[in-house]
N, C-alpha and C positions, 0 to 999 in steps of 0.2 A: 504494500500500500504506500501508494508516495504520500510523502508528509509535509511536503511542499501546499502552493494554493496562495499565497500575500501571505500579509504579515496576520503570525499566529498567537495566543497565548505561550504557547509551546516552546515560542524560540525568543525566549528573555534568557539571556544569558547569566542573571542576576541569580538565577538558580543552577546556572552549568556547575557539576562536579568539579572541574578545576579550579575555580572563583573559590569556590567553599574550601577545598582542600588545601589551596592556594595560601588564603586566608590562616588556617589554621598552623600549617608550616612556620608562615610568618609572628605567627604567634611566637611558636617556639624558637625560633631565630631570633627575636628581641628578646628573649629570655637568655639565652643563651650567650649575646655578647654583654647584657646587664650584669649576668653571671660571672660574667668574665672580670668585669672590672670592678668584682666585690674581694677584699682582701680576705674573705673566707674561702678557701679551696679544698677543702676537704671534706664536701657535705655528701653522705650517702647514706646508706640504709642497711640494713641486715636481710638477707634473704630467708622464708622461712625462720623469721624473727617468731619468739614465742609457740612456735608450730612442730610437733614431735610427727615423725613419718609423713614429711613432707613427702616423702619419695614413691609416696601413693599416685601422685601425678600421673606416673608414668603408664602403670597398668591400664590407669583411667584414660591416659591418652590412647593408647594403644588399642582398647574395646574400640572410642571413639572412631579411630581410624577405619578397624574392621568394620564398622557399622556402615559408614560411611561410602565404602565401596562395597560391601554383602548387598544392602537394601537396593541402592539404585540397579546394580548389575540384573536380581529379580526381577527390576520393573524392566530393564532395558532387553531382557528376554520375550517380554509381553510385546514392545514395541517392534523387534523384528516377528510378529507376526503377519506385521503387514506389509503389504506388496509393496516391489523396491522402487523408488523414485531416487533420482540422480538432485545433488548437491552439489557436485564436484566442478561445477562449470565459475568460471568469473571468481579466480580465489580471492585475488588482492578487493574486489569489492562486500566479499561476505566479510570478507576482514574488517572491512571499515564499518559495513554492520556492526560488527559483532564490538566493535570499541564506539564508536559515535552513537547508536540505538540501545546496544545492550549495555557496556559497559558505562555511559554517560548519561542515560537514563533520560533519552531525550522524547521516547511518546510517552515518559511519567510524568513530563513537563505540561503537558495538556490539561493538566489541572492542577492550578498553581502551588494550592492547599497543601493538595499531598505529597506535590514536588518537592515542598518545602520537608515537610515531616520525613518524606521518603531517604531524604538525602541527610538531612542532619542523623537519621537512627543507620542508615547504611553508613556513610565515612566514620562515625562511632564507633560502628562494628568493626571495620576494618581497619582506624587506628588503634583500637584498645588491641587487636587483635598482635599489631605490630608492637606495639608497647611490650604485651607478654612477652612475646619471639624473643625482643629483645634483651629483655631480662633475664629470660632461661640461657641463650646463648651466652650473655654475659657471666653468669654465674656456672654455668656448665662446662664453658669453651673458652673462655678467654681469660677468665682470674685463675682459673688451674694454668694453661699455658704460660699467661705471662707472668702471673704472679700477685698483680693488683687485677681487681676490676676497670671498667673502662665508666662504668656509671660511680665517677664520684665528682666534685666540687662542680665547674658550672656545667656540665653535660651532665650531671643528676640532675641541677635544679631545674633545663631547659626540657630533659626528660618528664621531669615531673608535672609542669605545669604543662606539658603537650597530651599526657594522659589526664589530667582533670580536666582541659576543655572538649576533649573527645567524650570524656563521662558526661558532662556538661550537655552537651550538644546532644548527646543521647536521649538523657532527663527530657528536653526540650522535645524533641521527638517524636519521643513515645506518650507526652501528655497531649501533645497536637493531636498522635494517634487514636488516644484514648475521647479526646470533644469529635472528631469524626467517628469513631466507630459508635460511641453512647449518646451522644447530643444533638449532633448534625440530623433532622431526620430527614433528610434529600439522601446523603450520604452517595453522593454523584455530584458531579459537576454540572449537571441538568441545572436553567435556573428556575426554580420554587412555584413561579406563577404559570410555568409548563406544566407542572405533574399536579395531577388532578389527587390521584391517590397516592398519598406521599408513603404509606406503609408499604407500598412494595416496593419500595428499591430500598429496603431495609435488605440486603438480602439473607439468606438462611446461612446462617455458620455454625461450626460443629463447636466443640469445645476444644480445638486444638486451636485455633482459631484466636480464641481470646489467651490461653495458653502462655503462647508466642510472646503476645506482648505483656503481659503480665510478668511472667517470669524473666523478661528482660527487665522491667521498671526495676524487680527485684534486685535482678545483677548489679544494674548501673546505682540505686542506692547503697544497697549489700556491701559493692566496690568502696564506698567512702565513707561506711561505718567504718568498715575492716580499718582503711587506712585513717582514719580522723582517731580510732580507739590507739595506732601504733603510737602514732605521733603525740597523741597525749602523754603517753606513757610515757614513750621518752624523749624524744626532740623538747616538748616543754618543760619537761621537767629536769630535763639536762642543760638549760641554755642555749638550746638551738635554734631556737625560734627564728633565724633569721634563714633556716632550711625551709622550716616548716611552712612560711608564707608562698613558697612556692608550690607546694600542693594547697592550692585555696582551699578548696573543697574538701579535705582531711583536716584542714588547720583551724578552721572555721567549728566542727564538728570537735574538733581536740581544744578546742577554747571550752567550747558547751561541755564537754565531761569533766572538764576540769572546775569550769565556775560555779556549776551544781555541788562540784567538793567528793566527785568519785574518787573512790582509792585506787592505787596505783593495780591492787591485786582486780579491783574491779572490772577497772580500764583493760587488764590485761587478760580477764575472762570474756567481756564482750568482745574483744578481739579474736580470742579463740573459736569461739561459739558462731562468728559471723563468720569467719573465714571456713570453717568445717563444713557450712551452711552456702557457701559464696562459691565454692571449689565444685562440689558434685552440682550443684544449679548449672554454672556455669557449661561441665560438659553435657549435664541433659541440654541443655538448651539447644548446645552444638548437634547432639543426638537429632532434633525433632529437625532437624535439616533434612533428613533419611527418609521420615516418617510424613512430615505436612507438606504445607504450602511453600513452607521456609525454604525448599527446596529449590525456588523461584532464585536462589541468589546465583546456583550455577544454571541451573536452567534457561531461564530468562534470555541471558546472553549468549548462549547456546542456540536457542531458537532464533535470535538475531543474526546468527552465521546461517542459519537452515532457509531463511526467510525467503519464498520467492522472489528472483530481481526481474520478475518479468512486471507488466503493469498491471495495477490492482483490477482492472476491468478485464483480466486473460483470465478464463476460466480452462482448466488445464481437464485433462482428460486421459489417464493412462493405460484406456482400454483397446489401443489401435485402430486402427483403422475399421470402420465396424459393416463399410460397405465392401470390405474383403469373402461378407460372408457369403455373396453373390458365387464369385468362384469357391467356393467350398475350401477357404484357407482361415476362417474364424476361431479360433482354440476356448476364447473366452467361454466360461460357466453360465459365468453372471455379467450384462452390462454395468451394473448398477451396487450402492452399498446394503446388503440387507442384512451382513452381518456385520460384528465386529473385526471379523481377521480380512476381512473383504477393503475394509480402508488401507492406504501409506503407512511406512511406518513412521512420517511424517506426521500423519496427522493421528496418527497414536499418542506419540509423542506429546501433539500439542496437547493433549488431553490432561496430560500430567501437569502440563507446565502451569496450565491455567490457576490462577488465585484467589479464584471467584470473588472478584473486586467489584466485580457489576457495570463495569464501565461501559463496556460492549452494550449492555442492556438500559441501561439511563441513557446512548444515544440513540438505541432504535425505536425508530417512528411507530413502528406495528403496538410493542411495547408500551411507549408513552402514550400511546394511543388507546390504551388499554385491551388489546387485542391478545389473541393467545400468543405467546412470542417471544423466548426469552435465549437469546444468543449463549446467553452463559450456562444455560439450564441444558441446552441443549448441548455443550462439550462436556460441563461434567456428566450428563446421562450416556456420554460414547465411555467417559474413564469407570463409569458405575460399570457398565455392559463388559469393559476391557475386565475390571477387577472381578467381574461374575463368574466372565466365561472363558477368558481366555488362560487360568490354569487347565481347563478344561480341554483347549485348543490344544494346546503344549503336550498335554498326556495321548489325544489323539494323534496325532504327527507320531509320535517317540512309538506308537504304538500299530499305526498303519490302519489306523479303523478312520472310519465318518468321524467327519468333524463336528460339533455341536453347532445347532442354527445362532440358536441365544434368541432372543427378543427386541434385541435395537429398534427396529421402526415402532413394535408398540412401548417399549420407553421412551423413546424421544418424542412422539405423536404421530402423525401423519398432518395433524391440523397446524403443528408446530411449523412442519415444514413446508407447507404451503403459504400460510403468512407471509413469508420475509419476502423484501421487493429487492435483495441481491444490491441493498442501496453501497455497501460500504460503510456505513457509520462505523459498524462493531469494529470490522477490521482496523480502520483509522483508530478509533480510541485506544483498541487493545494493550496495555504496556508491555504486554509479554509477546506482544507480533504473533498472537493465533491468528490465522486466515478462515474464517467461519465459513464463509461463501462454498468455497471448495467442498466441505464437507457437507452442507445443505443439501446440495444440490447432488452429491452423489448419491444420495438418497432419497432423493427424488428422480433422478435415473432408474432406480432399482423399483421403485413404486410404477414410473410411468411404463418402464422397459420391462422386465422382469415379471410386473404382478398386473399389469393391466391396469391400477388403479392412479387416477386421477379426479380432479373435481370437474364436474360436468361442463361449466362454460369453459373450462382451460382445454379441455377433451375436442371442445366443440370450435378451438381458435386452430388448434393443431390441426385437427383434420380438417380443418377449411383450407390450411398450408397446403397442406398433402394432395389433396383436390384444386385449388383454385391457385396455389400461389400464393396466399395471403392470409392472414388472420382475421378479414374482416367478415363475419356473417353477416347479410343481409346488403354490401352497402349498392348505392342505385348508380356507382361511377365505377367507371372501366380505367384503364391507366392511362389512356389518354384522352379521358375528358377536359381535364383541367387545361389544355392545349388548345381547345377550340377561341376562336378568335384570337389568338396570338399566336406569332411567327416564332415559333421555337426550329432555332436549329436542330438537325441530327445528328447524333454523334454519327461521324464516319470513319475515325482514325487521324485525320487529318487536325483538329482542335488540340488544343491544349489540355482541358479537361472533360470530362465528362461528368454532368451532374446527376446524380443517381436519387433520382425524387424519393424512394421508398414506397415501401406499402402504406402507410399513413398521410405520406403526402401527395397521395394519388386518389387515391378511394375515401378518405375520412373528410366530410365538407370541412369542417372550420381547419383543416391543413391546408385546404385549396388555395386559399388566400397568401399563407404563407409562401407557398412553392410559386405562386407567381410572384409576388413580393423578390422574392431572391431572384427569378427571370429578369425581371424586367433591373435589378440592380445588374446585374454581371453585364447586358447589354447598355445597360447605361454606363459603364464601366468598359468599355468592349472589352469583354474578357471571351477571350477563347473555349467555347464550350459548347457541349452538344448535347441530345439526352438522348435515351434509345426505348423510350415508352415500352413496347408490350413484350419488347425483351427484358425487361424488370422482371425479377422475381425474390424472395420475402431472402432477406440474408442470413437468415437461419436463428438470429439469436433469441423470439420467443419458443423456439421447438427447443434450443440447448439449457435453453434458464426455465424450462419447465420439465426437462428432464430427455426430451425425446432424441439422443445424442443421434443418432441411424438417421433422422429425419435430417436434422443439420448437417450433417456431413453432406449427404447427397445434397441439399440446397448449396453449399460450399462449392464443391464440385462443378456442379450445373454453373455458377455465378463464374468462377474463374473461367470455367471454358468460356464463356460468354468475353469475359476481361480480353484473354486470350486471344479470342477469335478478331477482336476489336480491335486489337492494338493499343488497351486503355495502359497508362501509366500515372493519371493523375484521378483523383474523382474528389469530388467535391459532394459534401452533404449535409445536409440542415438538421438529419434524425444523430444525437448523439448514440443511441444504441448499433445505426448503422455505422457510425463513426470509431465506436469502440472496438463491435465486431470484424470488418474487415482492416482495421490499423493493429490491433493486438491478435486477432484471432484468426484471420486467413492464411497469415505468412506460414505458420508449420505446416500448411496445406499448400506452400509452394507460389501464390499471388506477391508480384513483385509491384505493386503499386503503393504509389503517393497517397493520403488521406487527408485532409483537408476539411474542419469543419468553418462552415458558412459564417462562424462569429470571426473565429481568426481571420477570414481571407479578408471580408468585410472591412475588419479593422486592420490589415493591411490597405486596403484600396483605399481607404476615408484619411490614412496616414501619409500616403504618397499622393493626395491630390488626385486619383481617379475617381472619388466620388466626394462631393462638394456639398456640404449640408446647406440650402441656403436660407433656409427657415425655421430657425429657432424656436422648438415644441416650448419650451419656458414651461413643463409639467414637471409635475413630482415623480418619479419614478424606482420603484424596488426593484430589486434585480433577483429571482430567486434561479441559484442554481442549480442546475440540473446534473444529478448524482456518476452519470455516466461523461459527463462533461469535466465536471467539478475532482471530487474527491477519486474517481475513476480514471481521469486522465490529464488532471490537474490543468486544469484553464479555465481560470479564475477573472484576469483583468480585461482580455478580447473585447468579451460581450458587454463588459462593464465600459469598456474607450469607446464601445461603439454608441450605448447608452448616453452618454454625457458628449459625445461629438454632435451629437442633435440637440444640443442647448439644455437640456433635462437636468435637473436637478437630483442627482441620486440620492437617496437612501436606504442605508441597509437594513435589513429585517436581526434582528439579535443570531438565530441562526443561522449564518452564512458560510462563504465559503466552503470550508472544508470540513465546516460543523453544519453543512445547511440538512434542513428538515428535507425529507422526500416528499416527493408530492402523490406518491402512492402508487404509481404505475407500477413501477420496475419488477421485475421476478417474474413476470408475468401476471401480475392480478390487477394489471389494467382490465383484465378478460374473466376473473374472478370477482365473487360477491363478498362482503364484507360483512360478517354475521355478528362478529364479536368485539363489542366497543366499541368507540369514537369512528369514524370513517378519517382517516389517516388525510385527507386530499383536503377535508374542513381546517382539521388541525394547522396547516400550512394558511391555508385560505385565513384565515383569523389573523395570522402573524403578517402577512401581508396589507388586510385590514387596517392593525393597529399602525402601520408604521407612518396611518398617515396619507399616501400618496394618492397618486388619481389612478395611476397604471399598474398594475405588476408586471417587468417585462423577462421572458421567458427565452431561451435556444433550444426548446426540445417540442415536437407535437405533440408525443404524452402528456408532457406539464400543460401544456396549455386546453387540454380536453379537462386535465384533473381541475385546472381553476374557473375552467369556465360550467365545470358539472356543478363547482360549490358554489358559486358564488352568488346564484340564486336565490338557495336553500339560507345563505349567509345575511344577505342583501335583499331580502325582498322586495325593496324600492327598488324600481330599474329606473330611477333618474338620478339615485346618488349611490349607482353601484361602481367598485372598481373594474376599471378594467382589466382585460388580460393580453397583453400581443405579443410575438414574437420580433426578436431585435431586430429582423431585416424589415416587420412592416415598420417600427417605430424608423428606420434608416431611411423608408423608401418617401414617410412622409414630410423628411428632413430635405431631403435630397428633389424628387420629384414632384412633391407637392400635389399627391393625390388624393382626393378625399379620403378616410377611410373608408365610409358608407361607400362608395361610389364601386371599390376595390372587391367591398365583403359581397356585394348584390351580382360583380359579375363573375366570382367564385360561382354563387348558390348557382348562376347562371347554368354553368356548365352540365350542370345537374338534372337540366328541363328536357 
C-alpha cells in the first residue's frame, strides 16, 4: 500500500524514531562531558549489590532464549502450510521497508497519539535493554579482563542518567497507553462525531493483552524502587550524593526512604524483595514475546520486508493461469481459499503478526457504517482456523491421509466477505502492513468458483459480463450511443491514444455526460485520440473483485488481443477501476501499454496552456477521492489542480486523501444491496454536505452514481441540493462554457 497521497498526519517527523533516540543520546552526552569536569571520578556501583545467587540470571536467561526460538519455530511450521509465494525479488527495497516502515515505525505515525506512546515504550524497551547488555558485559567481560570496570566516575554517571530517562520515557508511555486503552472510548483514530456506536471499536482483548502492559508499568516502577532502595542505602548514607543525583529517579525515591526515617536494614530489605520480584517479571515479560501480540516487535518488521512492492490496487493471484484449463493443462484442486492450508504462507503469517489494534477497522466505511464488517475480525478468524486446524494439517501431511476441510468460510462469514468495497482503508492504516484485500477476496474466489455461491445481484452483474460484455442489466444504450451527434474519431493505430470509454461510461446515462465532457476536452485540446466503441469490452475487474478469476482472465485476454490487434500503446481513461486494472493488473498478462487517467492528462493540458479556463466557476467545491485513484494509486493533487484551475474555491471534507471515506461502490456492491446499517454512499454524502460547498466534485462514474443515489434521500429540497460532477465537466464548463443543462439533456438525448 503506498503511503504517499500530500501531506499526511503520518509524516511529522517530530515523532520519527531518530529525533527521539537522537534526543535521548544527547541527553547522555551532556551528562557525560558535565561528568567529566566534576573532580569526582570514581562514582560507581556494586553489581548484584545486596543480592545472594545473582547467578540465577543465567538459567533464566537461557529458558528465555529456548522459548524464544521453540514457540515461534511451532508457529512458523503452521505458516509453511501455505502455498509458496516469492519475496525474493527487489532486495535492497524490502530492505528499506523493512528499516523506514518496520523499523521506524512510520504507518504507527498515522495516529499521532499512539505514535507518540508507541515510540517512547519501544526506544524504553530497547534502551533499558542496552543499559543491561551493558552492565553484564561490563561486569562479566571487561572488569575480569582488564581489571577495573569501564562503568565508573563520569561514564557511570552519563550511564546512569541514560537508563533513568529511558525508565522515564517508558512510565510516560505506558500511562499514554493505559488513557487509550481504558479512557479513550473511540480508541481509533476515527474522529468521534463519525462513529455512531462508539462501543464497538472498543475492541475485544484477551487478558494477555492488558498483561503486556501492566507488567511493564510494573518493571519500569519495580526498576526504580530496586535502585532508589540501593542508593538510599548507600550513596546517601555514604556521602555520595553527588553520584546519586545522576540517577534522578532512584535519588528522588532514596530521598523518600530516607526522610520517612527507614532503617538502613529496611532500605536494604525492600531492595531485596523488589529486585527478587523485578528479575523473574522482567524475563516473563520477555517470555510473553513467544506467546502474545508482543510478538509484533520482530514480527512487524519482518512483515515490512514481506510487504508486496507491487501497487496496492494489484490484486495478485497464484492460481495460474486458469484459462489453461481449456487445453486440459489445469493441476489446481481449488480456485479459491476454502481452507486454511489453501492461503500463502504469507498470508498465514500475516495472521500472526496482527495486534488487533483495530485500526484496519475504525477506517473501514462498511464498519463505521455499521454494516457486518470487521477487517481485523476477519484475520484473527484465519489465525483462530490456522491454531484449530492446522496441527491437524501437519499430522495429515507426516501421515499421507486427507487433509482436514476446517470451517474458515463459516468462521469468517460469507456476509463478512461480501461487505468490503476492496477500498484500501485497512491496508493503508494497518501498522503491521497486513494486506486484507488479498485475503478477502480469495475467499471469495472459493465461494464464487468452487461453491457456486454468490449474492444474487452480484450473480446477476457477472453473468451479464459473460453474456453481454458488461455489468449492466437492463440499460437502454449500446456502446455507441453516447457518439450520436458528435464527430468522435476512430481509433485506427495511427493516434496517439486511445480513449477507452468503459462499461459505465457507455451504457450508465448520468456517465454519458461525462464521456463527452472528456470528448469534446481532448478535441478542444487537439489531443490525438481515437475510441473503438463496440470493440469495448468490461476489463474484467468487477468479475476479479467478486471472485470470478476464469471470467477475468478471459476478459484480459480478449482486451489485449484487441490492444494488440490495434497497435494501442497509450489509453486514456476516466473509470479509475479501468485505470487500476489495466496499469497494475494487465502487465503479468503481457499488455505493454501506457495508462493514463483523464484527471492527470487534464491537468497536464490546463498546465501547458492546451486548455485555457476562461471562466471562473467562483463555487465552493469538495473534492472526494476516489479509493482506486487515491489510496490505490496515489493521485491525490491532479484532480484537485484541475479543480481550482476553474477558479473554484476548494474545500476539503475531514476525510480525505488517503484517509478518504469510500463512497461504497468498490468490491463490487455497487451491484449488491445493503441490508445491514447505515448505507455506506449516505455516510460520504453527509461529509460532503457539511463541508459546506455547492458541488462535490468526483474522477470516478461509480462515485458519482453513489452521490447522486444519496443525495436525494439527503437533500430533499432539489433547489438547495448539492451537486455532484465529474472534474472534466467542472473543466469543460471553465474552458468551453457550456451550459450544464444544455450538456446533461443531450447525454439523456442519446438514449431516445
Amino acid at each position: 500500500m503506498s503511503d504517499g497521497g500530500g501531506p499526511q498526519p503520518e509524516r511529522s517527523r517530530l515523532l520519527s524514531a531518530p529525533v527521539v533516540w537522537a534526543a535521548m543520546i544527547g541527553v547522555a552526552g551532556v551528562g557525560t562531558a558535565a561528568a567529566a569536569a566534576l573532580p569526582e571520578n570514581v562514582a560507581h556501583r556494586e553489581v548484584y549489590f545486596n543480592i545472594r545467587g545473582g547467578w540465577m540470571v543465567y538459567p533464566l536467561l537461557a529458558m528465555l532464549v529456548s522459548t524464544l526460538l521453540f514457540i515461534p519455530f511451532q508457529r512458523a511450521r503452521l505458516w509453511r502450510l501455505g502455498r509458496p509465494v516469492d519475496v525474493s525479488d527487489r532486495p535492497g527495497a524490502r530492505i528499506r521497508n523493512l528499516i523506514v516502515l518496520g523499523l521506524m515505525q512510520h504507518r504507527v505515525r498515522r495516529d499521532r497519539f499512539a505514535a507518540a506512546y508507541h515510540l517512547l515504550i519501544f526506544l524504553s524497551i530497547v534502551n533499558l535493554f542496552i543499559v543491561t547488555s551493558i552492565l553484564a558485559i561490563d561486569s562479566e567481560v571487561i572488569e575480569p579482563l582488564v581489571g577495573e570496570p569501564l562503568l565508573q566516575g563520569g561514564v557511570y554517571k552519563a550511564y546512569s542518567l541514560y537508563g533513568d530517562v529511558s525508565g522515564f520515557a517508558g512510565i510516560i508511555g505506558v500511562l499514554m497507553a493505559f488513557y487509550r486503552r481504558y479512557l479513550d472510548k473511540t480508541h481509533a483514530n476515527t474522529p468521534v462525531h463519525y462513529i455512531e456506536n462508539r462501543d464497538r471499536i472498543k475492541w475485544r482483548e484477551n487478558w494477555t493483552d492488558h498483561t503486556i502492559l501492566w507488567l511493564l508499568f510494573w518493571l519500569l516502577i519495580g526498576g526504580f524502587v530496586v535502585e532508589g532502595a540501593r542508593i538510599a542505602a548507600t550513596e546517601l548514607r555514604e556521602g555520595h550524593e553527588s553520584w546519586s543525583v545522576w540517577s534522578p529517579g532512584g535519588w528522588v525515591i532514596g530521598l523518600i526512604f530516607n526522610g520517612i526515617g527507614l532503617s538502613r536494614e529496611a532500605e536494604l530489605w525492600i531492595h531485596r524483595v523488589f529486585w527478587w520480584t523485578h528479575m523473574p517479571a522482567a524475563f516473563a515479560w520477555l517470555t510473553l514475546i513467544a506467546f502474545t501480540k508482543l510478538g509484533h516487535i520482530f514480527l512487524a518488521p519482518t512483515n515490512a520486508y514481506f510487504k508486496s512492492l507491487k501497487p496496492s490496487g494489484y490484486l495478485p493471484y497464484t492460481g495460474g493461469d486458469l484459462t489453461a484449463e481449456e487445453a486440459g493443462q489445469l493441476t489446481r484442486e481449488t480456485f479459491g481459499v476454502g481452507r486454511v492450508q489453501d492461503f500463502t504462507w504469507k498470508q498465514l503469517f500475516e495472521a500472526d503478526v496482527c495486534v488487533r489494534c483495530g485500526r484496519c477497522s475504525s477506517a473501514c466505511p462498511a464498519h463505521i457504517a455499521g454494516q457486518p464488517l470487521s477487517p481485523m475480525q476477519i484475520i484473527q478468524d484465519v489465525k483462530a482456523e490456522l491454531t484449530a486446524v492446522g496441527p491437524r494439517v501437519l499430522e495429515a501431511r507426516a501421515r499421507g491421509t486427507e487433509e482436514p476441510v476446517g470451517s474458515l468460510i463459516a468462521r469468517v462469514t460469507e456476509e463478512q466477505l461480501w461487505t468490503c468495497r476492496t477500498c484500501g482503508a485497512c491496508v493503508t492504516e494497518c501498522p503491521v502492513f497486513i494486506e486484507h484485500i488479498p485475503t478477502i477476496v480469495d475467499m471469495r474466489r472459493w465461494l464464487a468458483m468452487d461453491e457456486g455461491r454468490m449474492p444474487e445481484t452480484a450473480l446477476a452483474a457477472v453473468q451479464n459480463i459473460e453474456q453481454r460484455g458488461h455489468p449492466w442489466r437492463g440499460t437502454a444504450f449500446t456502446r455507441t450511443s453516447w457518439m450520436e451527434e458528435m464527430d468522435v474519431p476512430q481509433y485506427d493505430g495511427t493516434q496517439e491514444y486511445l480513449y477507452w470509454v468503459g462499461c459505465t461510461g457507455a451504457l450508465v446515462e448520468r456517465a454519458l455526460a461525462i464521456t463527452k465532457s472528456v470528448v469534446r476536452l481532448l478535441k478542444e485540446a487537439n489531443v490525438s485520440f481515437g475510441v473503438i466503441g463496440a470493440q469495448e469490452t468490461c476489463n474484467g475487474d468487477p468479475a476479479r473483485r467478486l471472485g470470478n478469476e476464469y471470467l477475468y482472465q478471459v476478459l484480459v485476454k480478449q482486451n489485449i488481443e484487441t490492444f494488440n490487434a490495434l497497435g494501442v500503446r497509450k489509453v486514456i481513461v476516466h473509470c479509475p477501476h479501468c485505470f487500476n486494472t489495466f496499469r497494475n493488473e494487465y502487465p503479468e498478462f503481457g499488455a505493454k501499454i501506457e495508462v493514463i487517467h483523464h484527471s492527470k492528462l487534464l491537468d497536464h493540458l490546463v498546465k501547458t496552456g492546451r486548455l485555457v479556463p476562461k471562466r471562473p466557476l467562483g463555487q465552493t467545491i469538495t473534492f472526494h477521492d476516489p479509493c482506486y485513484l487515491g489510496r490505490h494509486n496515489d493521485i491525490y493533487e491532479e484532480p484537485r489542480d484541475v479543480v481550482q484551475a476553474t477558479g473554484a474555491r476548494l474545500v476539503e471534507m475531514p476525510r480525505s486523501r488517503s484517509r478518504s471515506y469510500c463512497c461504497g461502490a468498490g468490491g463490487g456492491n455497487i451491484w449488491m444491496e445493503e441490508r445491514k446499517g447505515r448505507r455506506v454512499n449516505h455516510v460520504r454524502t453527509e461529509e460532503a454536505i457539511a463541508t459546506g460547498a455547492d458541488a462535490v466534485a468526483v474522477a470516478c462514474p461509480f462515485c458519482i452514481q453513489m452521490f447522486e443515489d444519496a443525495i436525494p434521500t439527503l437533500q430533499p429540497e432539489e433547489g438547495r441540493r448539492i451537486k455532484a460532477y465529474d472534474i472534466a465537466e467542472i473543466l469543460e464548463l471553465a474552458v468551453i462554457d457550456r451550459p450544464m443543462a444544455e450538456r446533461r439533456a443531450s447525454s439523456a438525448s442519446a438514449g431516445d
